[in-house]
C-alpha positions in Angstrom: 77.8 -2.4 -47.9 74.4 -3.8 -46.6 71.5 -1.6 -47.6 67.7 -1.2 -45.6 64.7 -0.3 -46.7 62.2 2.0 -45.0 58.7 1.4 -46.7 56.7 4.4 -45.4 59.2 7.0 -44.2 57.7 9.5 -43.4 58.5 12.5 -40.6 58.2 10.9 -37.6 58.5 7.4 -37.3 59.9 6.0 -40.5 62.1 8.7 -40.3 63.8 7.8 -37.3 64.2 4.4 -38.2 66.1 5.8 -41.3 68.2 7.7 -39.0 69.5 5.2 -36.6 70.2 2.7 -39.6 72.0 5.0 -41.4 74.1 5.8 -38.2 74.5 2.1 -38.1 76.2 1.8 -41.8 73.4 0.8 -43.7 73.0 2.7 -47.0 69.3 3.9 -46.1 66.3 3.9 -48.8 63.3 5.6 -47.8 59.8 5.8 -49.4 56.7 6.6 -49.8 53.6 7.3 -52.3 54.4 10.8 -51.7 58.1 11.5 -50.7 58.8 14.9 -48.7 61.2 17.1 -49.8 65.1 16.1 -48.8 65.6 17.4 -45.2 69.5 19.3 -44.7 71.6 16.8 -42.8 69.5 13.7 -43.9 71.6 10.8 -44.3 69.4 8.7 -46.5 67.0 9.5 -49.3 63.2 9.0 -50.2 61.8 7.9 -53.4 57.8 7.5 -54.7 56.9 4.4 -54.1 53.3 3.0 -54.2 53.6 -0.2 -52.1 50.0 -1.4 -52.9 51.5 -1.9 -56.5 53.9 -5.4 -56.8 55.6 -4.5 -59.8 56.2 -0.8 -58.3 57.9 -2.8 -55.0 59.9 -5.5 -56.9 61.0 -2.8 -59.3 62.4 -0.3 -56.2 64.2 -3.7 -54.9 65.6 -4.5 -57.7 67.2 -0.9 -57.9 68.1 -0.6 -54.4 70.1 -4.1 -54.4 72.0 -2.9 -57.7 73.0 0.3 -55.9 73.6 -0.2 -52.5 74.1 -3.9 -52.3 71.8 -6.6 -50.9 68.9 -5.5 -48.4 69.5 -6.6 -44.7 66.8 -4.8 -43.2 63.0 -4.0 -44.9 61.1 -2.0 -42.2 57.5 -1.7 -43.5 55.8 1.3 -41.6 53.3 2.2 -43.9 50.4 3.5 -42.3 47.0 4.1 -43.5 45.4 6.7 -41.4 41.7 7.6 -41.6 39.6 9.5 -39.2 36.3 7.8 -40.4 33.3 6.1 -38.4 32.6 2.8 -39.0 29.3 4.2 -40.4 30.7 6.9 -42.3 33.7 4.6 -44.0 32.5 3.9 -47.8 33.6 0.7 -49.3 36.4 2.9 -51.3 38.0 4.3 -48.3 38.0 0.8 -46.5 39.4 -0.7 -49.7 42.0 2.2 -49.9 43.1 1.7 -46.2 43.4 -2.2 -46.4 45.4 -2.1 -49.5 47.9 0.4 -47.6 47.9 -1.4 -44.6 47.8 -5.1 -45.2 48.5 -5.7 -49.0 51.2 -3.4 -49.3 52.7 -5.6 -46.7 51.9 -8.8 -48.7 54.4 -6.9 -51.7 56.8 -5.9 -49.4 57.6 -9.3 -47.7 57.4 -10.9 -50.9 60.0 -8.9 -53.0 62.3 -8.8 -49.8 61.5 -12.2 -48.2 62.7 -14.1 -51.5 66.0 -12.5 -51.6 66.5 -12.6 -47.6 66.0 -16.3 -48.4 68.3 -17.4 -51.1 70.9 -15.5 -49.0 70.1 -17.1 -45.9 69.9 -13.8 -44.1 68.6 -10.6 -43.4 65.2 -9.3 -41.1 61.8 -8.1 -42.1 60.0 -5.3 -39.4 56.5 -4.7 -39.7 55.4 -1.8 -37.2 
């Protein structure tokens, strides 16, 4: 069975997505830093993942393809939400939100994007 990765599935969005590919046949994998509690009915589950760390996203691969079989879909809807002004922003925060936003994406194409490769298939979704 084909498996897909949610990266950020959280309970709108990510959630959906999760939904519909799981109605589809994939074995779903959700996750998140933080992963909600399991919803009744939900066809898929979430695990704590902290994207911003590489070995943290090559480890959660690696574990998904040994379970559910190799990844066809990697949906990375990770979203870094901050209701700052430009002025009121601190270097942290900024640093914070670009390491959610644009290097988590970095470590999530990586550990998908090689194995998509030496398969010759599969499809990467950044929202």
């Amino acid at each position: 069975m084909a498996s897909a990765i949610i990266a950020g599935a959280g309970a709108s969005t990510g959630a959906a997505v999760a939904r519909m590919c799981a109605a589809r046949g994939l074995a779903v994998h959700g996750a998140r830093r933080r992963p909600p509690p399991q919803q009744s009915g939900d066809t898929f589950t979430v695990s704590a993942v902290d994207f911003r760390d590489e070995e943290s996203v090559e480890a959660f691969v690696a574990r998904v393809e040994e379970s559910s079989g190799p990844v066809a879909l990697g949906v990375h809807n990770i979203g870094a939400n901050v209701q700052f002004s430009v002025a009121e922003t601190t270097p942290q925060v900024f640093r914070k939100t670009w390491e959610l936003a644009a290097l988590s994406s970095l470590h999530f194409a990586r550990a998908l994007g090689a194995r998509m490769a030496s398969r010759g298939e599969g499809t990467l979704i950044f929202t």
